[in-house]
N, C-alpha and C positions, 0 to 999 in steps of 0.2 A: 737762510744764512747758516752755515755751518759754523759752530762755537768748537772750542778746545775744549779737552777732556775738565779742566775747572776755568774759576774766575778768581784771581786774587781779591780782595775784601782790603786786606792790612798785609802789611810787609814791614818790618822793622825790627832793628838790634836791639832786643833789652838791652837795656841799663844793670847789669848783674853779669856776675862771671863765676863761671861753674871749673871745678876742676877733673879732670879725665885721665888717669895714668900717669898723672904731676903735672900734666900740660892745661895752664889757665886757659878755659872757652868759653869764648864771646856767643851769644846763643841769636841767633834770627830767627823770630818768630812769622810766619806764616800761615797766613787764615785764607779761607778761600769757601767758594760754592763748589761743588765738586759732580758732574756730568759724565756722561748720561746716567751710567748705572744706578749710581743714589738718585737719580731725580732732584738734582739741585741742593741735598742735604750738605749740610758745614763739615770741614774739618780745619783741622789744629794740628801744622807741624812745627817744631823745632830742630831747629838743626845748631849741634854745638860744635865749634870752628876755633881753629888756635890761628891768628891769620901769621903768624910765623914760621910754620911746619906745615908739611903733609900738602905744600901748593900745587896747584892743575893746570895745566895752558888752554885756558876758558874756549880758544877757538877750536876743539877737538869738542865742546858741548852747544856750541850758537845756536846748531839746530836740532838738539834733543828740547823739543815743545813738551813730550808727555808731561804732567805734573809740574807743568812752569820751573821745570830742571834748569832749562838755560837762565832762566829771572835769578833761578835761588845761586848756579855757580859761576853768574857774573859778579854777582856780590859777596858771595865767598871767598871765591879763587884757590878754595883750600877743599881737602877732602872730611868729612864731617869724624868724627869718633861717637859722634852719639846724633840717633834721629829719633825721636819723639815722634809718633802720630796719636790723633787719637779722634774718629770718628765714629757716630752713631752709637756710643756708651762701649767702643770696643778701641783699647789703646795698646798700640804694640812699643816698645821701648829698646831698640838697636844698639848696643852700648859696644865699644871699640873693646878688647881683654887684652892685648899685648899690642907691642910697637915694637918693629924688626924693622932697621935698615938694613939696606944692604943694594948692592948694583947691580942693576936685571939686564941681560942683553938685548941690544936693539931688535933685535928680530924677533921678540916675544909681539912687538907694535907695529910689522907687518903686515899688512892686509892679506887675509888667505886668499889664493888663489882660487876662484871656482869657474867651474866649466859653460 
């Protein structure tokens, strides 16, 4: 039986809310056994989410599997400002530094032509 790269364990929004740039974030916590490399060792992500900004159209991720990506931004729908990991006594902390809107043209979301 071929498994996915982890297993989720826990999934759930704390109950706390963090601030990022002035934009209040609702944090989902994420626990999991994490495959094949670690051999089943645990990790611990967080992902912090303002779900009023920065939202994604979930059907462009249904099937990114890696990291149970599609799990974490169907319940999202937003793009994170801050992801927390932290496995095997080693924690890396991605934290969002500026927020620029602004209107990108459609043809940045073209699919490149290849041969």
């Amino acid at each position: 039986m071929s498994k996915l790269n982890e297993e989720i364990t826990s999934i759930k929004i704390l109950n706390k809310i963090d601030t990022i740039l002035g934009y209040s974030c609702q944090i989902l916590e994420v626990k999991s056994t994490f495959y094949p490399l670690t051999k089943g060792r645990k990790w611990l992500r967080r992902f912090y989410f303002n779900q009023n900004n920065f939202h994604i159209n979930y059907k462009y991720l249904k099937k990114y599997k890696t990291n149970s990506q599609n799990k974490i931004y169907k319940l999202i729908k937003t793009l994170p400002l801050r992801i927390y990991v932290e496995i095997d006594g080693v924690k890396l902390d991605y934290v969002a530094t500026s927020v620029e809107r602004k209107t990108l043209d459609d043809s940045l979301f073209n699919k490149p032509v290849t041969n």
